[in-house]
C-alpha positions as CSV (number, residue, x, y, z in Angstrom):
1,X,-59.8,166.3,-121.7
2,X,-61.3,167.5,-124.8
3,X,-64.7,168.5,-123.7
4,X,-66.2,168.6,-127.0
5,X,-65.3,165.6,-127.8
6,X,-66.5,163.7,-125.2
7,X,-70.1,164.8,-124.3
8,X,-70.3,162.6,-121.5
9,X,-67.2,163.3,-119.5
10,X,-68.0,167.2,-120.1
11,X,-71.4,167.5,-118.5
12,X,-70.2,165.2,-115.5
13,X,-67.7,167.9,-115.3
14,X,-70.0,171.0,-115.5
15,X,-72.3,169.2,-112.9
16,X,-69.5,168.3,-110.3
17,X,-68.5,171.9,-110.4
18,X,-72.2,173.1,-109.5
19,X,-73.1,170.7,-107.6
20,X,-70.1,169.5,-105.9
21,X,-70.5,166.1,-104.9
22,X,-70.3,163.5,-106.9
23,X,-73.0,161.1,-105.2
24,X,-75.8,163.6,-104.7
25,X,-79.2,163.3,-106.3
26,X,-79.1,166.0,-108.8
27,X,-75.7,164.6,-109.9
28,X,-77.3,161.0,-110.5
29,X,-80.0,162.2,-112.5
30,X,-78.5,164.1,-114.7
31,X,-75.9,161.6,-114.9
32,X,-78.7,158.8,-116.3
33,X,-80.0,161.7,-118.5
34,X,-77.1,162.2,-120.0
35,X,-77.0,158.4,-120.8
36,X,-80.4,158.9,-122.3
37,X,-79.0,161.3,-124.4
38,X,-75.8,159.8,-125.5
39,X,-78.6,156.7,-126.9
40,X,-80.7,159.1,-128.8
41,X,-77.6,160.3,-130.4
42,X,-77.0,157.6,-132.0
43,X,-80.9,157.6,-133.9
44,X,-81.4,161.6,-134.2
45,X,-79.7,163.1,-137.0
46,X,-77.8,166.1,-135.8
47,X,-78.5,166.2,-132.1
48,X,-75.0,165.7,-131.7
49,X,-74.0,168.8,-133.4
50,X,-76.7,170.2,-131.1
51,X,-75.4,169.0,-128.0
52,X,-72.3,170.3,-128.0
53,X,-72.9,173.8,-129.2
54,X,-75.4,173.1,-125.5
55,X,-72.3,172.4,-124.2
56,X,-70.2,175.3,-125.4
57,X,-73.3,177.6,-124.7
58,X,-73.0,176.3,-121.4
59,X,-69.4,176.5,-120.5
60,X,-69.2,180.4,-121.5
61,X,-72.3,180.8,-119.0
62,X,-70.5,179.1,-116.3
63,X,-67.5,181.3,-117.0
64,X,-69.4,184.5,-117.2
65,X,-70.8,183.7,-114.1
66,X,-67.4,183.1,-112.4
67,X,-66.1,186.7,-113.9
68,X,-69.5,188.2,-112.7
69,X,-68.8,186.9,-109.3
70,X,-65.1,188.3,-108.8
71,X,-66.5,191.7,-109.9
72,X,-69.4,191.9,-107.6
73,X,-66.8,190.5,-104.7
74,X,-64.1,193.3,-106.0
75,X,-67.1,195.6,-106.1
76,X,-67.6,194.4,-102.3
77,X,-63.5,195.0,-101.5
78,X,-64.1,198.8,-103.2
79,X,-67.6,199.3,-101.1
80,X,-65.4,198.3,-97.9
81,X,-62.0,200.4,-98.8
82,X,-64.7,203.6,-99.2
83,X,-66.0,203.3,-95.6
84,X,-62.4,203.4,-94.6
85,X,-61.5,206.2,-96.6
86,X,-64.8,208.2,-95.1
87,X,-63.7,206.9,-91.6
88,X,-60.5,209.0,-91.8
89,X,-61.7,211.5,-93.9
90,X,-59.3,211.4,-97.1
91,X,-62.5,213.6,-98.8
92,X,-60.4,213.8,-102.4
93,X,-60.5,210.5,-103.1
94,X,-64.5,210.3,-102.2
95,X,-66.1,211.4,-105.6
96,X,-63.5,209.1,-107.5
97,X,-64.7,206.0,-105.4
98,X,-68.1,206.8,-105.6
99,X,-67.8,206.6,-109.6
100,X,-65.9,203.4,-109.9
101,X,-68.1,201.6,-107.6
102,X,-71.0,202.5,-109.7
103,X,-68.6,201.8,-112.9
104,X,-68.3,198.6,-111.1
105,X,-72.1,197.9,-110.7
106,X,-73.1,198.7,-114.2
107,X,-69.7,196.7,-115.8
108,X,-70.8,193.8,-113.7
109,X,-74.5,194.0,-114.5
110,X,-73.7,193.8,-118.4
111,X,-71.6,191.0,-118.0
112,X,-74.0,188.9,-116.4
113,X,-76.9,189.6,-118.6
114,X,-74.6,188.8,-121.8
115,X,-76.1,186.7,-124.7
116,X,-74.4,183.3,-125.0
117,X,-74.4,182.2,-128.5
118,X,-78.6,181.8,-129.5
119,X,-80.1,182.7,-132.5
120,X,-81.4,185.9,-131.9
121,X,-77.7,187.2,-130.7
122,X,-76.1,186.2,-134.1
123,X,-79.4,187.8,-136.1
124,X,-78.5,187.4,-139.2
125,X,-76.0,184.7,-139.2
126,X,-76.4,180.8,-138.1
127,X,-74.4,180.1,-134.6
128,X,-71.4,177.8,-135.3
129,X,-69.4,176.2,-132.9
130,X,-66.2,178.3,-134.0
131,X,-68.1,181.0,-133.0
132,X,-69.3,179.6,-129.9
133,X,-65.9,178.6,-129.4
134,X,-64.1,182.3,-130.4
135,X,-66.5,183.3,-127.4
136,X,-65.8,180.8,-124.9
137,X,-62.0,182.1,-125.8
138,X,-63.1,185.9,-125.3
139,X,-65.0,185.3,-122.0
140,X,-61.6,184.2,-120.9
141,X,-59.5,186.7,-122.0
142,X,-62.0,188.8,-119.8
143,X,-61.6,186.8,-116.6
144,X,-57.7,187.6,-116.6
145,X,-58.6,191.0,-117.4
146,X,-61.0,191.3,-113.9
147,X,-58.2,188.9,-111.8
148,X,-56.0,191.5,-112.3
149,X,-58.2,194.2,-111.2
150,X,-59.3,192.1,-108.5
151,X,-55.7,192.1,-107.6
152,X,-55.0,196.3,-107.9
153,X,-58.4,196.2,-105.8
154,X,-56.9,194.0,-103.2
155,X,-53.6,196.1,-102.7
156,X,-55.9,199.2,-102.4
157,X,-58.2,198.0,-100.1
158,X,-55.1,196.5,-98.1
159,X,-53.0,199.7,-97.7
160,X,-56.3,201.6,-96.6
161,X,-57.3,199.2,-94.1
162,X,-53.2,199.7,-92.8
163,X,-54.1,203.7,-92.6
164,X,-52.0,204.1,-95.8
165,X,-53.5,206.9,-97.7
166,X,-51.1,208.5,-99.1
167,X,-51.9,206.8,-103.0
168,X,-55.3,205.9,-102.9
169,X,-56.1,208.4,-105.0
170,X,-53.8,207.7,-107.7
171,X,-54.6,204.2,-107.2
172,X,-58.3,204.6,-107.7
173,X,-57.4,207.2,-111.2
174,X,-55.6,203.9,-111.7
175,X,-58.4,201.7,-111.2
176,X,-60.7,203.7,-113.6
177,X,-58.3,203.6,-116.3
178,X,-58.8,200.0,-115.7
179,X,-62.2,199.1,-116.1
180,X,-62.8,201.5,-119.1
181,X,-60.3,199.5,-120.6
182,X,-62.6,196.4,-119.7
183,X,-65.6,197.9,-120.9
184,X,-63.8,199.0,-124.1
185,X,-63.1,195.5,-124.7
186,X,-65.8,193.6,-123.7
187,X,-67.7,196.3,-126.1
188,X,-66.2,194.5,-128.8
189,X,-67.5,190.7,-128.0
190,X,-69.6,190.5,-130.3
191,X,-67.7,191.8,-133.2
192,X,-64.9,189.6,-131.9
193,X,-67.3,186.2,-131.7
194,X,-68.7,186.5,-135.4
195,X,-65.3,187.2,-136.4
196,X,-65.9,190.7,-137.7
């Protein structure tokens, strides 16, 4: 389903996956809002064109939130795998994981607090959905990037937790090279969403 194409279908969508069930109360109302809505399209000039950039604006947040969630729970796997590490005393692999967890932290925290697609993010040039829509397309690029440290994260932590120490400092080198690759790209979002 085309979610910009069909306004209605689309914020059903993005309510059911917040709010989870479909009968509840907040899911009603804003399902007879967006009805509302959907009438004063049809009399407001533009508000269509408005809505869905809403939408779009909307659907990155969502999906910035998700990618700030796996890094905070990755962050969580890393916090864990240290205690383990200072439990049986692997001591070179301490100042390395004391680093990336703060790499973590500060990756995560910019993520989250990200502009998504207002005015005063593009400055000087007038939000379009094509860029809204280059962002959306980013932000996702970014969520495969942080699955598949999630993943490196989950071996490491795994192999600790099973007393296997042996690569958990090559692992964690690993794990830095990483996340500055992350950062490196997400350093480039905006230059990617105004197609610079």
């Amino acid at each position: 389903m085309d979610c910009f194409k069909n306004i209605k279908a689309c914020s059903y969508k993005l309510i059911k996956e917040n709010l989870g069930e479909e009968k509840s109360e907040g899911y009603e109302k804003a399902k007879s809002e967006t009805a509302m809505l959907e009438k004063m399209m049809l009399f407001i000039p533009g508000f269509r064109g408005y809505k869905l950039k809403e939408l779009r604006r909307e659907s990155d947040k969502l999906l910035r939130d998700k990618i700030y969630k796996a890094l905070v729970e990755t962050r969580d796997d890393l916090k864990e795998t240290y205690r383990r590490l200072v439990e049986a005393r692997v001591t070179e692999a301490w100042d390395d994981m004391d680093r990336l967890i703060a790499k973590f932290d500060r990756i995560s925290e910019r993520i989250n607090h990200a502009e998504y697609g207002y005015a005063d993010f593009f400055n000087v040039k007038k939000v379009r959905e094509p860029d809204l829509d280059r962002m959306i397309k980013f932000d996702l690029s970014l969520f495969e990037k942080v699955n598949d440290i999630k993943k490196s994260v989950s071996e490491l932590k795994e192999e600790t937790l099973s007393d296997k120490f042996d690569k958990a400092r090559a692992k964690i080198l690993e794990l830095h090279k990483s996340l500055d690759a992350l950062e490196k790209v997400y350093n480039q979002r905006k230059e990617v969403i105004l197609g610079v």
